[in-house]
N, C-alpha and C positions, 0 to 999 in steps of 0.2 A: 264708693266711699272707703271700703277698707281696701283697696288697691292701693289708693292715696296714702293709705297711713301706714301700710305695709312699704310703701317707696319712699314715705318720706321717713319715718325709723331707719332704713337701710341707709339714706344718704345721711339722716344725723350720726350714725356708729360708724358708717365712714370717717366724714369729717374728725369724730374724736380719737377716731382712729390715729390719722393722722396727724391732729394735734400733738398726740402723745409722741405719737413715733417724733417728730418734729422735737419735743420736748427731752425725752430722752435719749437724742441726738446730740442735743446741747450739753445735757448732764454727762454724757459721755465722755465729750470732749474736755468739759470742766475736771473732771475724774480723773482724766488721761494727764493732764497739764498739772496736776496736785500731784500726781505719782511722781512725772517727773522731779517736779520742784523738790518734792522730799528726798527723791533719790540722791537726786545732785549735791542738795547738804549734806545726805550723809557719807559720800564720795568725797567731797569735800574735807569732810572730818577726817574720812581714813587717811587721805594724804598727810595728814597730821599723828598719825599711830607712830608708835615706837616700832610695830612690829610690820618689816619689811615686804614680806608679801603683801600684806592687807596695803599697803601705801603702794605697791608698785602695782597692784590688782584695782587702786582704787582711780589710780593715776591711766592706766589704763582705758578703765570704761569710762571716765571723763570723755577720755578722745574718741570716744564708740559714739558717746550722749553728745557729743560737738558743744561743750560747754564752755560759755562763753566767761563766764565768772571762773572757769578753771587755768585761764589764760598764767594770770599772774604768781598765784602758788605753783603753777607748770616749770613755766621762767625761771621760778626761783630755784627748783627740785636741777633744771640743768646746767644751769649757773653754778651751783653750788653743792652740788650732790654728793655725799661722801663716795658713793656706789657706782660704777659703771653703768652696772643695770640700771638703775635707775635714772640714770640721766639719759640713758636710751630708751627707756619707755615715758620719761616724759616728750623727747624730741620727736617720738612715734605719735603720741597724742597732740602734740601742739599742729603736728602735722596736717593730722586728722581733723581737730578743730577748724585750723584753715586763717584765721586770726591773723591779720599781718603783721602784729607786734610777737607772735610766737612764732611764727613763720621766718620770721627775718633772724629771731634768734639764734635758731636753730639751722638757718644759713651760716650763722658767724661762728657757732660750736664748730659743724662740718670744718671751717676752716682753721680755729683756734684753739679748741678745746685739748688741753696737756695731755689727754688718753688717746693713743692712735685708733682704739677700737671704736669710741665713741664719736670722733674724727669721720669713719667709715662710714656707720649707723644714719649719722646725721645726716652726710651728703645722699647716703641709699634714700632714707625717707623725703627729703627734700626732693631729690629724683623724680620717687616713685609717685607723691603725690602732690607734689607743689607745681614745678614747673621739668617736666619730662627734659631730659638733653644735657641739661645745666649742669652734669657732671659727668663723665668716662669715666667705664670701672675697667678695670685690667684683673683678668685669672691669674692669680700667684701660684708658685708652685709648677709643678713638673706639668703634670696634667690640668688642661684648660676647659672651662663648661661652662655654657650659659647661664647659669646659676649661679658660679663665684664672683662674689663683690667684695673683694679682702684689700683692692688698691683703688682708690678715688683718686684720681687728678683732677686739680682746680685750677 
């Protein structure tokens, strides 16, 4: 008789065992998807600061977080960016997003964009993670290296 109650105690503290685990499995997951969300607003916002690194750091980890709602203030930052940089690290992050309406942008910068550097930048990232090929780089300069991507042919 206490065998019985002694196995069957062990299999109920199992079972709540794993209920729990089960349980705060789920709250984990909940937890994790709330960070995100927060995150991404407030990323979001910084794309909007006056102050240029916070917006080109914010514009950034957008493309890290593959966020999908960061598409169109992305767009906008390349379209219309006062900054070099920053129209290159938004075409880095739409990249990274993957998004075919940022993606396609960021095709058409590579080819149209008034800045030769950003011209560059675009075709490298379109390159490097959209569709491999799509573009030849040529080593400018005296010296040639694997590494130099200063000339894009389209």
């Amino acid at each position: 008789m206490r065998r019985t109650f002694v196995v069957a105690a062990a299999v109920a503290a199992l079972a709540t065992g794993c209920a729990t685990l089960s349980y705060a499995s789920g709250n984990a997951d909940q937890m994790a998807e709330e960070k995100f969300n927060m995150a991404e607003v407030n990323l979001l916002i910084g794309l909007q600061s006056d102050n240029l690194g916070l917006r080109e750091s914010s514009a950034y980890m957008l493309g890290e977080l593959k966020s999908g709602k960061a598409v169109i203030p992305l767009m906008n930052i390349l379209r219309s960016g006062e900054r070099e940089s920053s129209r290159v690290v938004a075409a880095l992050a739409l990249c990274r997003i993957g998004d075919a309406r940022g993606v396609f942008a960021v095709k058409q910068a590579a080819k149209f964009d008034d800045n030769e550097f950003v011209q560059q930048k675009c075709a490298w990232f379109y390159d490097q993670y959209v569709r491999p090929g799509s573009f030849d780089f040529m080593a400018s300069g005296v010296e040639q290296s694997e590494d130099s991507t200063s000339l894009a042919s389209r």
